[in-house]
C-alpha positions, 0 to 999 in steps of 0.5 A: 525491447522485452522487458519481461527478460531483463532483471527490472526492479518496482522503481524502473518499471514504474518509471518506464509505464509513465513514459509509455502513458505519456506516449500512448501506448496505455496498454504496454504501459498496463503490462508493466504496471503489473510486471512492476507488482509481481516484482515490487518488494513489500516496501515498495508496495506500499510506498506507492500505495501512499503516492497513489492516496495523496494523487487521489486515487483510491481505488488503485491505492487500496487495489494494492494495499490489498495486495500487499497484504495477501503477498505479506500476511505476516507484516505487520507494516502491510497492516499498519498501512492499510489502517492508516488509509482507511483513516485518511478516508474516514473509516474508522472501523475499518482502520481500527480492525487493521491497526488492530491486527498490526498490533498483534504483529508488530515487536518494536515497542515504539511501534506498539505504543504508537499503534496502541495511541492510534486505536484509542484515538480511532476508538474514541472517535467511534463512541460520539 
């Protein structure tokens, strides 16, 4: 089947690189993988970045992170979830640097407020 012709979303050609993978066929599995990132909207992005932190991946997590921000320079959540993974690592500076600019981004007050907590307790942790 040509997946590169049908109308496939993030979420089924992820779904379809897992089933390949447990297959064998890693590089057909690749192909979509990289299909699923040209495709895959902000949110699912960045959901799948988190997945790939809590199965300890890292590397492929910020790979995509990363990507996200290119993609969405603009959002401040791209930001946010960059920050928050650099946090889970234990890199404070680089998390403040990335809450700092989704805070410049970010309009919802709720959000700024949290953001603002976030980079006073991250500050904070720096100055021991």
């Amino acid at each position: 089947m040509d997946v590169s012709s049908s109308k496939s979303d993030f979420l089924d050609l992820r779904t379809r690189a897992e089933f390949l993978d447990l297959c064998g066929d890693s590089d057909r599995a690749e192909e979509l993988r990289q299909l699923s990132v040209e495709v895959g909207r902000e949110v699912d992005l960045n959901c799948y970045a988190y997945q790939l932190l809590w199965r300890g991946k890292i590397e492929a997590a910020f790979d995509l992170l990363y990507h996200n921000v290119e993609t969405h320079p603009n959002s401040w959540n791209v930001y946010d979830s960059l920050a928050e993974a650099y946090a889970m690592i234990g890199d404070t500076e680089s998390a403040s640097e990335h809450y700092s600019r989704a805070l410049l981004l970010v309009r919802d007050p709720e959000q700024r407020l949290r953001i603002r907590g976030l980079l006073l307790h991250l500050r904070g942790m720096t100055e021991d």
